[in-house]
C-alpha positions as CSV (number, residue, x, y, z in Angstrom):
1,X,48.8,152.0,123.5
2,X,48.7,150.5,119.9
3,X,51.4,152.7,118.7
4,X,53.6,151.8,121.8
5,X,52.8,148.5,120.6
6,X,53.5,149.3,116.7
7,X,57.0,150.4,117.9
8,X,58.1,147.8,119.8
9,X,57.3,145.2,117.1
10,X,59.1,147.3,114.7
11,X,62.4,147.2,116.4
12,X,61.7,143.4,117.0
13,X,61.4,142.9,113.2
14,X,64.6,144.9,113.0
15,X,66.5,143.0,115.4
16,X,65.0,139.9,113.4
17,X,66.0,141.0,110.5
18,X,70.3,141.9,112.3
19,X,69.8,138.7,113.1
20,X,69.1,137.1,109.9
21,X,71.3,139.3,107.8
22,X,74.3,138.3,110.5
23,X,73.8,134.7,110.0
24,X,73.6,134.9,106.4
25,X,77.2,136.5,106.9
26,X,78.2,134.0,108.9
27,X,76.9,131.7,106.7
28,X,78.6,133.0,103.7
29,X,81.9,133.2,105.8
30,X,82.1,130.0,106.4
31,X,81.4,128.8,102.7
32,X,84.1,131.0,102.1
33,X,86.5,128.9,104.3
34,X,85.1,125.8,103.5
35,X,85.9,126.6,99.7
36,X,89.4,128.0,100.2
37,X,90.2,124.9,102.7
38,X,88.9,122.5,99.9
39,X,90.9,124.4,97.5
40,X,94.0,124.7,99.3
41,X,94.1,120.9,99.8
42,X,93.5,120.3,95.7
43,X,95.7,123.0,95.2
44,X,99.0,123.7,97.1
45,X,99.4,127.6,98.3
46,X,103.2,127.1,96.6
47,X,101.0,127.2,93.5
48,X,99.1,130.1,93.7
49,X,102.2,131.8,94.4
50,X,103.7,130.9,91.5
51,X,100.7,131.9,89.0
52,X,100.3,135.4,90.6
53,X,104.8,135.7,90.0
54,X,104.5,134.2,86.3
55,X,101.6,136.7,85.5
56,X,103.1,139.7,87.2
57,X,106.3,138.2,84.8
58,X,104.4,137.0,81.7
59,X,103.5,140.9,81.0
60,X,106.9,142.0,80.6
61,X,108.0,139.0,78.5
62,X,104.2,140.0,76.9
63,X,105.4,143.6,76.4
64,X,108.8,142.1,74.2
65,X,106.9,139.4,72.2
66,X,102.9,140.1,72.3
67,X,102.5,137.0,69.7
68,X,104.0,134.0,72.1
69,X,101.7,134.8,75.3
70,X,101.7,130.7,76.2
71,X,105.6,130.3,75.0
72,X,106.0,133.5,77.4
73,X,104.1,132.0,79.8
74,X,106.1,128.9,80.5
75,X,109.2,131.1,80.5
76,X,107.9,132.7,83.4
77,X,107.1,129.4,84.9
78,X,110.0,128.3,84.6
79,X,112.4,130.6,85.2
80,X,110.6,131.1,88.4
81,X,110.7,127.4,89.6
82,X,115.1,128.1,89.2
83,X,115.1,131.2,91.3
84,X,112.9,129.4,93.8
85,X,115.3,126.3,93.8
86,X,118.4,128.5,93.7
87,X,116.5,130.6,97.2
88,X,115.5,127.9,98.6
89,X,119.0,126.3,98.6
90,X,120.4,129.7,100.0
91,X,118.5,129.6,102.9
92,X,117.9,125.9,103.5
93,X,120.1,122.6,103.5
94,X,117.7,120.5,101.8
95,X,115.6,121.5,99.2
96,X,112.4,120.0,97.7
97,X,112.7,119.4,94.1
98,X,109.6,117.3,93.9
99,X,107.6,120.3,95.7
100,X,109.2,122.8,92.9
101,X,108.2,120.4,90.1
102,X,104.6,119.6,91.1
103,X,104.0,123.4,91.8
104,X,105.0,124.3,88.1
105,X,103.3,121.0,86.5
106,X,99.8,122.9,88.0
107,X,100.4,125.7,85.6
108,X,102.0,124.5,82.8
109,X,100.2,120.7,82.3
110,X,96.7,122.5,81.5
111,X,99.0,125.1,79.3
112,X,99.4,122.8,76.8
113,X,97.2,120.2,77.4
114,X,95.0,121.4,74.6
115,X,98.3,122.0,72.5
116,X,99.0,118.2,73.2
117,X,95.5,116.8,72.9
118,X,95.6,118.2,69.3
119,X,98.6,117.3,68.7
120,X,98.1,113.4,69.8
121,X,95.2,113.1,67.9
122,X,96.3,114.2,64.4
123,X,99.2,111.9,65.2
124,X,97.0,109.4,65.5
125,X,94.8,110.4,62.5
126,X,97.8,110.6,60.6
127,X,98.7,107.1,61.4
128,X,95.4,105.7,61.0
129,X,95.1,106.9,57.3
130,X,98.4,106.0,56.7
131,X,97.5,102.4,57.4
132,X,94.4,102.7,56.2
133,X,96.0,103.4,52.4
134,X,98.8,100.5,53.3
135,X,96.2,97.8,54.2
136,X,93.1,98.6,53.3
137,X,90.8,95.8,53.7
138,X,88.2,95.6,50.6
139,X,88.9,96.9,46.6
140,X,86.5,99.3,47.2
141,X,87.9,101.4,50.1
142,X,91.6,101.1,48.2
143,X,90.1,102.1,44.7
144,X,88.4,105.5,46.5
145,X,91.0,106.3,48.1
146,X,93.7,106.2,44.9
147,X,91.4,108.2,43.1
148,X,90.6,110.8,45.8
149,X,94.4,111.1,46.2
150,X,94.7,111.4,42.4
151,X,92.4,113.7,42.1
152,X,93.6,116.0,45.2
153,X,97.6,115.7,43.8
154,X,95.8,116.8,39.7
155,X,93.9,119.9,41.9
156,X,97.1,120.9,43.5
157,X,99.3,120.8,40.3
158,X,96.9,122.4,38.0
159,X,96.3,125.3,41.0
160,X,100.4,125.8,41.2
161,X,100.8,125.8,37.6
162,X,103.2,128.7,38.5
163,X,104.5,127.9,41.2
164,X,105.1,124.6,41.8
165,X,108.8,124.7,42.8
166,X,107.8,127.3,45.5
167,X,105.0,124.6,46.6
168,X,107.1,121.6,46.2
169,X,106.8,120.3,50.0
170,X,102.6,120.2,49.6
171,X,102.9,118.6,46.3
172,X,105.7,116.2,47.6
173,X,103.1,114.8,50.2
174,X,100.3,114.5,48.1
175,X,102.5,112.4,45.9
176,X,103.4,110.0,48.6
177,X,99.9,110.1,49.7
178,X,99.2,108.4,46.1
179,X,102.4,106.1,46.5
180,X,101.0,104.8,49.6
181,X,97.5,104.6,48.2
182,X,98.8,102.4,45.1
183,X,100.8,100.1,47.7
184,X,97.8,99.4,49.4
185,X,96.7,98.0,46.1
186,X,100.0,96.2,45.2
187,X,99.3,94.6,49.2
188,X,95.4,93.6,48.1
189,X,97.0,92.0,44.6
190,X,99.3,90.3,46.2
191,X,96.8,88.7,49.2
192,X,94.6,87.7,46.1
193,X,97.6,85.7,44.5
194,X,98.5,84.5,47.8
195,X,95.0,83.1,48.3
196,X,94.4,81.6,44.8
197,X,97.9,80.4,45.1
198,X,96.6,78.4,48.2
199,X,93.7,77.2,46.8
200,X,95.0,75.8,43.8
201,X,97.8,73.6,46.4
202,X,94.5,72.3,48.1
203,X,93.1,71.1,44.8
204,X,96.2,69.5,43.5
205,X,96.5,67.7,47.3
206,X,95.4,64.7,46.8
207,X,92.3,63.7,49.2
208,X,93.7,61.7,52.2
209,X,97.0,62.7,51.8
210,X,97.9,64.1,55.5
């Protein structure tokens, strides 16, 4: 009797465990949708068409210049986004432009968004420090940074003793890097004489006099 017993509850636990096992499927399946629906509204189909074209294209343009793979990449993007316009228009009166443009602005806008992040910011170093050694704001700051630029143009020259016409360009910048440097100084003399200009007026004012 107890193994007619043991039997039975072993196909039970079996047909628990079908049971679990199916509704952990069913489970997963509809994560699964859920994901794809959430990612299909971020993300238009149009778009993951286009990746999986430029890829399948990216490896011939790849295969003629290995050493441009984002350069070849927007190629592709691009010269896909024109065959889908010029389709489109084939087989259809009106065409979506916008749809065309948005689709390729998912790919190529976090291409180079790094590129253009870098690029931004040493634009903006670059204009910072180049105000920074017009205007500087105390003697100290302009005197440190005429003799780091002094010192950095002596380095260069006396490292391109021999070569100094073929490194002309990267001596030519340090050089206005020093001009700019000694205008900020020039800028500070002249707010000095400015301001002891302005104080002796005041003292030769006479009090009362409006």
């Amino acid at each position: 009797m107890s193994a007619i017993t043991d039997f039975f509850q072993k196909i039970q636990n079996q047909i628990v465990e079908i049971q679990t096992t199916i509704n952990q499927i069913k489970t997963s399946w509809e994560n699964f949708q859920k994901f794809w629906d959430l990612f299909f509204t971020l993300v238009p189909w149009e778009v993951l068409l286009l990746l999986i074209f430029s890829v399948i294209l990216l490896s011939i343009f790849n295969s003629i210049s290995p050493s441009t793979p984002k350069a070849n990449l927007t190629l592709a993007v691009v010269f896909l986004a024109f065959l889908w316009v010029y389709f489109w228009g084939l087989f259809s009166k009106e065409v979506s432009y916008g749809k065309v443009i948005i689709a390729s602005l998912y790919i190529l806008v976090p291409l180079h968004a790094v590129g253009v992040s870098m690029w931004l910011y040493g634009f903006g170093k670059k204009i910072y420090w180049k105000k920074r050694r017009i205007s500087p704001k105390t003697w100290d700051s302009a005197l440190h940074q005429v003799s780091s630029d002094y010192h950095q143009l002596m380095g260069k020259l006396h490292g391109f003793h021999n070569s100094i016409h073929e490194n002309h360009e990267s001596i030519g910048k340090d050089i206005q890097q020093l001009e700019s440097s000694l205008q900020g100084i020039k800028s500070l003399l002249n707010k000095k004489q400015l301001l002891d200009d302005q104080a002796e007026y005041q003292n030769e004012v006479p009090k009362g006099t409006s």
